[in-house]
VOPAGU-2260 file (C-alpha; in pm, 1 decimal, decimal comma):
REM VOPAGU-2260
SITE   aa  ch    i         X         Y         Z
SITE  UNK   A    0    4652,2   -1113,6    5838,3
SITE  UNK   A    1    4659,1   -1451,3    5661,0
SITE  UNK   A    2    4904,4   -1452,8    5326,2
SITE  UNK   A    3    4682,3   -1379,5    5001,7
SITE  UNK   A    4    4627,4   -1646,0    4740,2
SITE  UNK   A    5    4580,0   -1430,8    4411,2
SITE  UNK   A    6    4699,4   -1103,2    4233,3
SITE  UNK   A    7    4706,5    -824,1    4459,3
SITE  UNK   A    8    4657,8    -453,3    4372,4
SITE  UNK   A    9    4753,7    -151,0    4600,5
SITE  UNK   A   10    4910,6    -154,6    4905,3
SITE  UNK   A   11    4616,6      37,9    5151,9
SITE  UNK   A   12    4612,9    -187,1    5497,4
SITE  UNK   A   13    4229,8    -298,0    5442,6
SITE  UNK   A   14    4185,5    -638,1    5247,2
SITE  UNK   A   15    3925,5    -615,5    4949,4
SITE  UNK   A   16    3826,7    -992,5    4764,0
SITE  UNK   A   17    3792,8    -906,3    4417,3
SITE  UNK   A   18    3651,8   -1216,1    4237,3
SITE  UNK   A   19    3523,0   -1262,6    3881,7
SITE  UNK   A   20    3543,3   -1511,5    3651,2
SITE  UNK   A   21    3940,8   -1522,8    3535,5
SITE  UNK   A   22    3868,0   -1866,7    3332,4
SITE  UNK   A   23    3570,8   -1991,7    3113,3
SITE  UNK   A   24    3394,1   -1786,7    2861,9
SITE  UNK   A   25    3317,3   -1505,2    3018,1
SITE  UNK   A   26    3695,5   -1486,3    3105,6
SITE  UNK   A   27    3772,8   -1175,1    2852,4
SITE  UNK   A   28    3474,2    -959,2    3110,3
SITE  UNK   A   29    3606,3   -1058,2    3403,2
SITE  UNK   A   30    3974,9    -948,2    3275,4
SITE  UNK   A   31    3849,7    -623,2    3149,6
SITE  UNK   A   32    3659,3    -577,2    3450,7
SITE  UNK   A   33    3986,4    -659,1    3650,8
SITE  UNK   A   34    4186,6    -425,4    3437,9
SITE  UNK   A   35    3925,0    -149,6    3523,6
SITE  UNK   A   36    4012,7    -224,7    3913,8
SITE  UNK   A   37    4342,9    -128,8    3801,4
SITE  UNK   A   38    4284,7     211,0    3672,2
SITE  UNK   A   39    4087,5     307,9    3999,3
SITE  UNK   A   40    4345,8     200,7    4209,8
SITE  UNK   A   41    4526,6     423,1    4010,5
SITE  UNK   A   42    4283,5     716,8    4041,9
SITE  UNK   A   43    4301,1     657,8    4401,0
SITE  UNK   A   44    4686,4     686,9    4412,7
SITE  UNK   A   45    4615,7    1034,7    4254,5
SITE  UNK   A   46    4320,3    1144,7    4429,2
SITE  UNK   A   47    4298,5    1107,3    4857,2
SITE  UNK   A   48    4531,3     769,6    4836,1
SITE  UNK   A   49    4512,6     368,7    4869,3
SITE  UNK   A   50    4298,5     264,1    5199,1
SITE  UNK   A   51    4259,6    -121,2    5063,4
SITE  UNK   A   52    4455,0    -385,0    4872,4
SITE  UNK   A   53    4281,8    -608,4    4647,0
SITE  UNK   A   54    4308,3    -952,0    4639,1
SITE  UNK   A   55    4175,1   -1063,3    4272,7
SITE  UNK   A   56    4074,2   -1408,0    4253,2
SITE  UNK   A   57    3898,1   -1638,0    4021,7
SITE  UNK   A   58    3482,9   -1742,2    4010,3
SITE  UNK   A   59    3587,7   -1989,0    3723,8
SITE  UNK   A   60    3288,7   -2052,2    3529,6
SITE  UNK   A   61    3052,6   -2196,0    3757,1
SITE  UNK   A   62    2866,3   -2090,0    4075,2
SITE  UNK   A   63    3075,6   -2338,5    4325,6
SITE  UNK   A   64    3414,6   -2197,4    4234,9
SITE  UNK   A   65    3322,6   -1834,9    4288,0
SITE  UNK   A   66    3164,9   -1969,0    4629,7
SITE  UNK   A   67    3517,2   -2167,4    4693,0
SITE  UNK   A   68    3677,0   -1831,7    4611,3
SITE  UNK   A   69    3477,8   -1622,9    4833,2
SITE  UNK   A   70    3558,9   -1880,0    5109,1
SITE  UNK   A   71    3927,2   -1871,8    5056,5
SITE  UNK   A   72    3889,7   -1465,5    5055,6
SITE  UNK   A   73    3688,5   -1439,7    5384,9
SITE  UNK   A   74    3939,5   -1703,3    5543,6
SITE  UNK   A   75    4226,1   -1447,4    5427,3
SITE  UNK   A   76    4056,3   -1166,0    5642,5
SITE  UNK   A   77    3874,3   -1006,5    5333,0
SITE  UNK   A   78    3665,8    -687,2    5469,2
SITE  UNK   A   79    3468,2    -671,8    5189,4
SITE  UNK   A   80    3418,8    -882,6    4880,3
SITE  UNK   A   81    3325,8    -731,7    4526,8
SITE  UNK   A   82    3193,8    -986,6    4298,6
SITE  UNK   A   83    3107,0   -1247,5    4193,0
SITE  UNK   A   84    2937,1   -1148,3    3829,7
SITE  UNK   A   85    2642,0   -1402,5    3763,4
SITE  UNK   A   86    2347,0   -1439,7    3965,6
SITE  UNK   A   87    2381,2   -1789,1    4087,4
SITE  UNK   A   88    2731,9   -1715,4    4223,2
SITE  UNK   A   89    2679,4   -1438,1    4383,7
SITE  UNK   A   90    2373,6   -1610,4    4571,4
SITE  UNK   A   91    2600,6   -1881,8    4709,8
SITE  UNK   A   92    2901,8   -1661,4    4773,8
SITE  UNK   A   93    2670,7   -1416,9    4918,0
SITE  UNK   A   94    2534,9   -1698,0    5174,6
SITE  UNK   A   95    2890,4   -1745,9    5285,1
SITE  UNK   A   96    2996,9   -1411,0    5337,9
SITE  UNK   A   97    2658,6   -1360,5    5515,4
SITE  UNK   A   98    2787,3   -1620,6    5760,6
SITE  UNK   A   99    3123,4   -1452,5    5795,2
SITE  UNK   A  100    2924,7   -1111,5    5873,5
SITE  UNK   A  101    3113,1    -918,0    5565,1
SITE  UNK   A  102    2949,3    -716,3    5355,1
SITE  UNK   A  103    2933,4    -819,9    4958,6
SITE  UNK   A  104    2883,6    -598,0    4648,1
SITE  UNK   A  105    2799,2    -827,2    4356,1
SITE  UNK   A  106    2785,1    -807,7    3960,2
SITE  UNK   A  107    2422,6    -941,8    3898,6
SITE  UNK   A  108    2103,0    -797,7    3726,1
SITE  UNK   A  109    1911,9   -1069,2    3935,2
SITE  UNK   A  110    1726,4    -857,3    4179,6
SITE  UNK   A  111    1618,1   -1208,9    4382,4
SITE  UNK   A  112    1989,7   -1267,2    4483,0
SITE  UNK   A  113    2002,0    -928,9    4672,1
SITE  UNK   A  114    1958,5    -931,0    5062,1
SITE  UNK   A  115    2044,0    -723,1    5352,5
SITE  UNK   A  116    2476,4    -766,7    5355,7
SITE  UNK   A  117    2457,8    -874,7    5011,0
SITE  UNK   A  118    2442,4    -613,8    4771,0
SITE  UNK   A  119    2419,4    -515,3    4389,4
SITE  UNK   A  120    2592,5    -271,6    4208,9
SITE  UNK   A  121    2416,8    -301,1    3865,0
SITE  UNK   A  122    2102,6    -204,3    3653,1
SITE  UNK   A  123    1811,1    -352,2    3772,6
SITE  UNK   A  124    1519,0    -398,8    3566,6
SITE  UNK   A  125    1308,6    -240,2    3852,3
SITE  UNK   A  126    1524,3      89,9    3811,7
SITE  UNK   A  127    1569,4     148,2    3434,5
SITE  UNK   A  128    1225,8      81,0    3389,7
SITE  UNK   A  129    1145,2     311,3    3691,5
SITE  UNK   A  130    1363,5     587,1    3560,3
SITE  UNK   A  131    1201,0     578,9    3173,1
SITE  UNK   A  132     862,4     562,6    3315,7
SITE  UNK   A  133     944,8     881,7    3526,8
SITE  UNK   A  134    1073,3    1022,7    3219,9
SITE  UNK   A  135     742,6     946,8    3035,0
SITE  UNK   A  136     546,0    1080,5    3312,5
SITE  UNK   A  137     711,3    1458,3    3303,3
SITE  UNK   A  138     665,5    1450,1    2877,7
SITE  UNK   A  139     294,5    1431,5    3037,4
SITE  UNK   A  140     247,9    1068,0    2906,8
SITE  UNK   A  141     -25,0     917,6    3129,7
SITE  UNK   A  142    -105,8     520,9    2953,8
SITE  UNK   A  143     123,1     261,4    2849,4
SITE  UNK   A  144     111,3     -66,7    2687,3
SITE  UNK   A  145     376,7    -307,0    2659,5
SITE  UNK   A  146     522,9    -598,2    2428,2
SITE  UNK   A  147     807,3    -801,1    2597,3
SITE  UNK   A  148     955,4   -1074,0    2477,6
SITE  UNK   A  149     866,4   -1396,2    2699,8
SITE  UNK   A  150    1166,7   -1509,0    2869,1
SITE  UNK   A  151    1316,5   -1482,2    3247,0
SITE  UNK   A  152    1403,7   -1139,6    3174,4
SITE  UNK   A  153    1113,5   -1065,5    2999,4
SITE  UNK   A  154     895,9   -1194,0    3286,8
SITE  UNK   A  155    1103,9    -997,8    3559,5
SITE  UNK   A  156    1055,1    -689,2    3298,4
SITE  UNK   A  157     696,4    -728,1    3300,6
SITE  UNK   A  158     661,3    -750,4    3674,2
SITE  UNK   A  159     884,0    -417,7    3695,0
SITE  UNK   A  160     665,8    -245,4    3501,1
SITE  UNK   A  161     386,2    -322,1    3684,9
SITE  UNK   A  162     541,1    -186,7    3981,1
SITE  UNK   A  163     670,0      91,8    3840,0
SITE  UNK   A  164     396,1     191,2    3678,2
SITE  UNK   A  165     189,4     205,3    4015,9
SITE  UNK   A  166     479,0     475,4    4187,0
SITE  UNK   A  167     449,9     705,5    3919,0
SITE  UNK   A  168      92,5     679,9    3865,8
SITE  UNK   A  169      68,6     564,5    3514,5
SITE  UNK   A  170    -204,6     335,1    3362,3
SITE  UNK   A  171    -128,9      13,5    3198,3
SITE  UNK   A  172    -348,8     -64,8    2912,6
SITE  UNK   A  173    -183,5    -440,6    2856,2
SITE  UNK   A  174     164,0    -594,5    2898,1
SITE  UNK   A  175     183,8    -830,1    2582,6
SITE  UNK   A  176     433,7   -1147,3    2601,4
SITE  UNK   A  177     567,8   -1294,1    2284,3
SITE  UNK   A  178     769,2   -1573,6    2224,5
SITE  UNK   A  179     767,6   -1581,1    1823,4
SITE  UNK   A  180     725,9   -1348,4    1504,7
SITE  UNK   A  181     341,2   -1404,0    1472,2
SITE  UNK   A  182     270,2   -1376,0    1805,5
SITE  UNK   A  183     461,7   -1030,0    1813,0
SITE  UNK   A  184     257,8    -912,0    1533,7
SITE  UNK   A  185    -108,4   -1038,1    1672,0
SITE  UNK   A  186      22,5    -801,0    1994,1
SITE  UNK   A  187      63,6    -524,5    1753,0
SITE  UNK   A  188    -300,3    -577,1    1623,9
SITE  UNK   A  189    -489,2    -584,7    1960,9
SITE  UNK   A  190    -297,9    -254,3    2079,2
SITE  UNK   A  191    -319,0     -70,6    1743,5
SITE  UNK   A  192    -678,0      10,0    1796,5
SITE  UNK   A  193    -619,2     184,0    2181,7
SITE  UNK   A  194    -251,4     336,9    2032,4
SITE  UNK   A  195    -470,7     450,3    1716,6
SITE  UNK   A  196    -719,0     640,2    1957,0
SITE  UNK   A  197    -495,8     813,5    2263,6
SITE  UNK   A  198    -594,9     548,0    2471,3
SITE  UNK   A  199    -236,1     442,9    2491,8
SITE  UNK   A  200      38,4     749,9    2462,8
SITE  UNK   A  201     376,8     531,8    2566,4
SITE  UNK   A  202     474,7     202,2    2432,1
SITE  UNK   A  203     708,6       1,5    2581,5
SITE  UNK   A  204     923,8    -226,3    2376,4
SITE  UNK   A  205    1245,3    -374,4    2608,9
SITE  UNK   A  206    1407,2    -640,0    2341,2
SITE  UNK   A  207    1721,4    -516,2    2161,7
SITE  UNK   A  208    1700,2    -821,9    1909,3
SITE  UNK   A  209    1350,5    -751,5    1843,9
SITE  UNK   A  210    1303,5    -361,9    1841,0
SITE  UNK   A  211    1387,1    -335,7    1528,1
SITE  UNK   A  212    1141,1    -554,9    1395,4
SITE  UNK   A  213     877,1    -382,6    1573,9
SITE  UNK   A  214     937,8     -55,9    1391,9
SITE  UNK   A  215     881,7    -239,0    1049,6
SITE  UNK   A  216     491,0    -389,6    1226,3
SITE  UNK   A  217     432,6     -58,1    1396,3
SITE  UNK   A  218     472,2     132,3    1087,7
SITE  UNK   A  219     306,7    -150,8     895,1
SITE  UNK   A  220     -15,8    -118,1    1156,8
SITE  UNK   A  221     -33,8     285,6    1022,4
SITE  UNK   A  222      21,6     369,9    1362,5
SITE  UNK   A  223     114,0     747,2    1386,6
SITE  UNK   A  224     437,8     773,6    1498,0
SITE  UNK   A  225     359,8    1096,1    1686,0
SITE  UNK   A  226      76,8     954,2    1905,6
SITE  UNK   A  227     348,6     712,9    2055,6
SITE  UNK   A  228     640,6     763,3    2326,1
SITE  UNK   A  229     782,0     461,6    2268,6
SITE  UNK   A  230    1017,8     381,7    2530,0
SITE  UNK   A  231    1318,7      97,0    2456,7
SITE  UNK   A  232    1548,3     -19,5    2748,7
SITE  UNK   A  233    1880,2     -59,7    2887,0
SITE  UNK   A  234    1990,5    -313,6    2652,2
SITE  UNK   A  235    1950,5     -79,1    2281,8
SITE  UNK   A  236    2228,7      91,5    2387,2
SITE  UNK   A  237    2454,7     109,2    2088,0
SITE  UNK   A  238    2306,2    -133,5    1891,1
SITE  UNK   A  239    2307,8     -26,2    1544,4
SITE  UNK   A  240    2025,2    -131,1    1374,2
SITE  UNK   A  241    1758,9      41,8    1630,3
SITE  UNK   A  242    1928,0     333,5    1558,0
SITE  UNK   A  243    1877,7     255,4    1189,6
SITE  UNK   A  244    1497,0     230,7    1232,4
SITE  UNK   A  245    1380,7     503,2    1059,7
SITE  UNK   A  246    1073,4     457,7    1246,9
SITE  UNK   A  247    1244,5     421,5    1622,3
SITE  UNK   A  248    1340,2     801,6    1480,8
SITE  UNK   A  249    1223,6     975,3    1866,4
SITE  UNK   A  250    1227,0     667,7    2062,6
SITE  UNK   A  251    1353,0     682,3    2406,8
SITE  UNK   A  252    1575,9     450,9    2640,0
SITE  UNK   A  253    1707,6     440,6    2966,0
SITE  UNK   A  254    2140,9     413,5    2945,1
SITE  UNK   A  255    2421,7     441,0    3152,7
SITE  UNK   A  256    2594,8     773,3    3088,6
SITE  UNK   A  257    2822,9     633,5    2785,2
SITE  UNK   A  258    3066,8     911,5    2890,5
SITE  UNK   A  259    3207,4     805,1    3099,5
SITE  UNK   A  260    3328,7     494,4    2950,0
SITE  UNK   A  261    3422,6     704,9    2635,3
SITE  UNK   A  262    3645,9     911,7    2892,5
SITE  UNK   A  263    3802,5     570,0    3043,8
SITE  UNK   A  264    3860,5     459,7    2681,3
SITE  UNK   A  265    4199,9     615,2    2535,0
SITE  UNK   A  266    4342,2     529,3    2909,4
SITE  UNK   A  267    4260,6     172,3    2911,1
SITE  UNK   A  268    4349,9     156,4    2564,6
SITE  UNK   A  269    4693,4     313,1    2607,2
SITE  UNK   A  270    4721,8      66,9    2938,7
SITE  UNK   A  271    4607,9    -274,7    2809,1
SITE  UNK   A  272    4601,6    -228,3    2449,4
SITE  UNK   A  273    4253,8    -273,3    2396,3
SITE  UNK   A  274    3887,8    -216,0    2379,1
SITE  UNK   A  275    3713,3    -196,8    2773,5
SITE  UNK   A  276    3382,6    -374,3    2815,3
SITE  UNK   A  277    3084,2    -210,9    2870,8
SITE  UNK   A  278    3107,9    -331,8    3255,3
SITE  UNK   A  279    3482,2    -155,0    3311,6
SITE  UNK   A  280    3356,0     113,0    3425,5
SITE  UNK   A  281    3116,8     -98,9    3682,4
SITE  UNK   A  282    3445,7    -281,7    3819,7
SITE  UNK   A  283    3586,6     133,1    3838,7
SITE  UNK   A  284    3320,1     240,8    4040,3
SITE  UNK   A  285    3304,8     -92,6    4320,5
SITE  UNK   A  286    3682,8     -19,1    4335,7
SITE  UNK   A  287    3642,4     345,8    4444,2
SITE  UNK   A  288    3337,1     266,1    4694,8
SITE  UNK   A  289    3531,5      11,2    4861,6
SITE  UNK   A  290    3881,2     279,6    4880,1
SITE  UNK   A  291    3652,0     567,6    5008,9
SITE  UNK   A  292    3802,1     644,0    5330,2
SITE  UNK   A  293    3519,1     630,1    5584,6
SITE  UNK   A  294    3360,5     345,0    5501,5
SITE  UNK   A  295    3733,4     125,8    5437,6
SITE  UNK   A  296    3857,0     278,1    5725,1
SITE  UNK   A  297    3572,0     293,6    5961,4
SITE  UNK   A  298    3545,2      85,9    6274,9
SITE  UNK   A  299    3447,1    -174,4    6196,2
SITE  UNK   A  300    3496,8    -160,4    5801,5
SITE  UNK   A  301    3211,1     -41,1    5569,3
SITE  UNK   A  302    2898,6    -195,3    5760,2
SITE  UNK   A  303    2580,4      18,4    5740,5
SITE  UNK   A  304    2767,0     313,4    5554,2
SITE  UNK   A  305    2708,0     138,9    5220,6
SITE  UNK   A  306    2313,8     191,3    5231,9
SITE  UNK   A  307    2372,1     614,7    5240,8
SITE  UNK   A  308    2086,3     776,1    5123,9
SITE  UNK   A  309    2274,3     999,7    4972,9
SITE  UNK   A  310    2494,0     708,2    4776,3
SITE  UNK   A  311    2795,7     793,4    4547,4
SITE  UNK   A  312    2978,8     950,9    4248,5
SITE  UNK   A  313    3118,3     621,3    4034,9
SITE  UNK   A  314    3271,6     649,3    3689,9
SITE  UNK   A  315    2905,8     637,7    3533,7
SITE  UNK   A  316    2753,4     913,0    3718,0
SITE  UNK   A  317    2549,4     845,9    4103,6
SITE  UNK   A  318    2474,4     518,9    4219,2
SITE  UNK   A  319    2344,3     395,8    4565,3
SITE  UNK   A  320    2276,5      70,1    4747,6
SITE  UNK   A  321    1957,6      12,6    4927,6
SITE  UNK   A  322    1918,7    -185,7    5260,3
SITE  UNK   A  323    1743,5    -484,3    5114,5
SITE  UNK   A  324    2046,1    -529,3    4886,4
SITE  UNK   A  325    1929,9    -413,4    4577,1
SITE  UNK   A  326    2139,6    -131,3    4400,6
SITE  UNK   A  327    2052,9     178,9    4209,4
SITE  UNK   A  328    2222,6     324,1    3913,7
SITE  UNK   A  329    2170,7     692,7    3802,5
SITE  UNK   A  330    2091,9     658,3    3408,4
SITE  UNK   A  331    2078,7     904,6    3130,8
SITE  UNK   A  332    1749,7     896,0    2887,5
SITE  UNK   A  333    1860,8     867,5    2536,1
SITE  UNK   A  334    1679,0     904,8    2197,8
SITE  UNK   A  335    1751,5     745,7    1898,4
SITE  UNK   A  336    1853,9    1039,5    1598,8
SITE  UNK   A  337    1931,7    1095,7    1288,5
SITE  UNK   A  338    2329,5    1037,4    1391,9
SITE  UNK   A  339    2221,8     765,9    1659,6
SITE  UNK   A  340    2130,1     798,7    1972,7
SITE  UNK   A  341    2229,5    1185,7    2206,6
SITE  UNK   A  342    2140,4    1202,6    2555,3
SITE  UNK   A  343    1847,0    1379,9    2639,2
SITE  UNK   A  344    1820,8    1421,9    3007,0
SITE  UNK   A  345    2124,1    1423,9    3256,8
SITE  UNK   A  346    2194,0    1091,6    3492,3
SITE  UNK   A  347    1963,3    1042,6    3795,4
SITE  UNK   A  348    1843,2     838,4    4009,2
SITE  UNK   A  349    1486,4     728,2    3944,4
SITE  UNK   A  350    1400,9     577,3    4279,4
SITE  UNK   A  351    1314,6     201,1    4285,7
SITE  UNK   A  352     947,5      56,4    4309,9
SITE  UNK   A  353     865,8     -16,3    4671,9
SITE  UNK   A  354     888,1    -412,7    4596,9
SITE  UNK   A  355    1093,0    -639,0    4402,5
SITE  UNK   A  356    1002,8    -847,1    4157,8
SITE  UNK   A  357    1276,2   -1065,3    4294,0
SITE  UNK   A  358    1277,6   -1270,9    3957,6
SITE  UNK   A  359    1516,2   -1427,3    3754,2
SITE  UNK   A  360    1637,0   -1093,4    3539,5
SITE  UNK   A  361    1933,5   -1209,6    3430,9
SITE  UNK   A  362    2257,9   -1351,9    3458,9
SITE  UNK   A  363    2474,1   -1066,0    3498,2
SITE  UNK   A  364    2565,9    -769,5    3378,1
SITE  UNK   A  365    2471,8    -417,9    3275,0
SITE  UNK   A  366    2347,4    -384,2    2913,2
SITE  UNK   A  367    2397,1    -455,0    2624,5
SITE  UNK   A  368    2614,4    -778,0    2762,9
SITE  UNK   A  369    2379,0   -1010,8    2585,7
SITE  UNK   A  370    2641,7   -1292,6    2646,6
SITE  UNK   A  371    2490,1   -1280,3    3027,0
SITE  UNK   A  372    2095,1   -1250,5    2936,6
């Protein structure tokens, strides 16, 4: 095996490329995430033991230095590579590992950069949206409308939805696209009416920077607030003033299971001396996939056992990787209280919509990394 250019992590005989951005401005992520690689190597010291070594190296801040990186890694005799973080880096580093025949597990949202060998271990908008519309479906909800801010992700959102909405057999009334404050209210005023009468019984409102100010036109528009599941995503996780929307009061949202990073916390903290991101605990749970025995240590290494149906435990709760590339994370429903936001229904996994929107989500990143949207 070739020397290693970079950090390395553990001492188990398989070679794992770990590489996020080390330099640039998302350096402080891709550090944290880095330092989360740490504490499962750790866990697997304590657990069934160290199958891989990681090789840590950095994606720099644009798409052709991850792709360098991912060269130099597959050159070293890298088995697997995790990362990069951002969608357009992972496409190119994904299109060399391709040609290497190694498998990759990458950071992005950006369900269009997925492909068979290339995967994504993240929240997709297909699957939150998937796994709040299942959620509306068993409170017996049946018709839902939609106001979504008009942007890439917004767009991708939209198309989710769509899909979504035809698995689980729910009606869409309209999907309304905003890009400014009075177009947001005029979509309030043409849905009031069908909101007003039960012909709409779930409202779907994705934009953390933006909820908020729908509670003030939805409550202006005398909307009964009882009619309306209105169903937030992802991204209002922890953001403070949804939860101080005394008309969001009910509202529901798809989330990663916040315990466990409140469980990782006080460890990282005593570790590294400070805070973990919000995608720690997503750099955890690649770490202890690509350690699992049979798939590290299998002839030849991981291959087709990364698409199990029956996918894995992470740090977050299940997860699994489908065959087309595109991952799925189990997520919690949450509501918005009096004291902010309890979980209401325990991590699952919503199954995805038959096709991808394949659009432009995002950059990277698991909500709420808004630095990445």
């Amino acid at each position: 095996m070739a020397p290693a250019r970079g950090e390395v992590i553990g001492t188990g005989p398989v070679r794992v490329a770990l590489i996020l951005p080390l330099s640039g401005s998302s350096s402080s992520v891709g550090r944290a995430m880095v330092n989360g690689a740490r504490l499962a190597m750790d866990e697997a010291s304590r657990t069934g033991g160290q199958h891989i070594h990681l090789v840590v190296k950095d994606a720099g801040a644009g798409a052709e230095t991850a792709r360098t990186a991912t060269q130099q890694a597959l050159a070293e005799g890298a088995e697997l590579i995790l990362g990069p973080l951002t969608a357009d880096a992972v496409g190119l580093a994904g299109a060399i590992a391709k040609s290497y025949d190694t498998p990759l597990i990458g950071f992005s949202s950006t369900a269009g950069v997925a492909t068979d060998g290339v995967y994504l271990l993240s929240v997709l908008p297909e699957a939150e949206i998937m796994r709040g519309l299942s959620y509306a479906r068993a409170q017996g909800r049946s018709a839902i409308a939609a106001i979504i801010p008009d942007t890439p992700l917004g767009n991708a959102q939209a198309e989710a939805l769509r899909l979504a909405a035809g698995e689980t057999g729910m009606g869409v009334v309209g999907i309304e696209m905003f890009e400014n404050e009075a177009q947001a209210r005029a979509a309030v005023e043409r849905l009031a009416p069908a909101m007003r009468s039960n012909l709409v019984d779930t409202l779907y409102i994705p934009g953390r920077a933006t909820a908020p100010s729908f509670g003030i036109l939805l409550e202006a528009a005398r909307l009964p607030r009882e009619r309306v599941l209105i169903v937030g995503s992802a991204d209002w996780e922890g953001d403070a003033a949804i939860a101080g929307q005394p008309y969001l009061a009910g509202a529901v949202y798809p989330a990663i299971d916040p315990a466990g990073l409140a469980a990782l916390a006080p460890i990282y903290r005593s570790r590294f001396g400070s805070e973990p991101h919000q995608l720690t605990t997503l750099a955890f749970s690649a770490v202890l996939l690509a350690n699992n025995a049979s798939l590290s240590l299998a002839t030849p290494p991981y291959g087709n056992g990364l698409v199990s149906p029956a996918g894995f435990t992470g740090r977050d709760g299940p997860f699994r990787l489908h065959f087309d590339g595109r991952g799925e994370y189990g997520l919690v429903m949450r509501q918005i209280g009096p004291q902010g936001a309890i979980t209401i229904d325990a991590a699952r996994l919503g199954g995805l919509p038959l096709a991808s929107s394949g659009g432009n989500a995002t950059d990277a990143g698991i909500p709420p990394a808004a630095e990445f949207r």
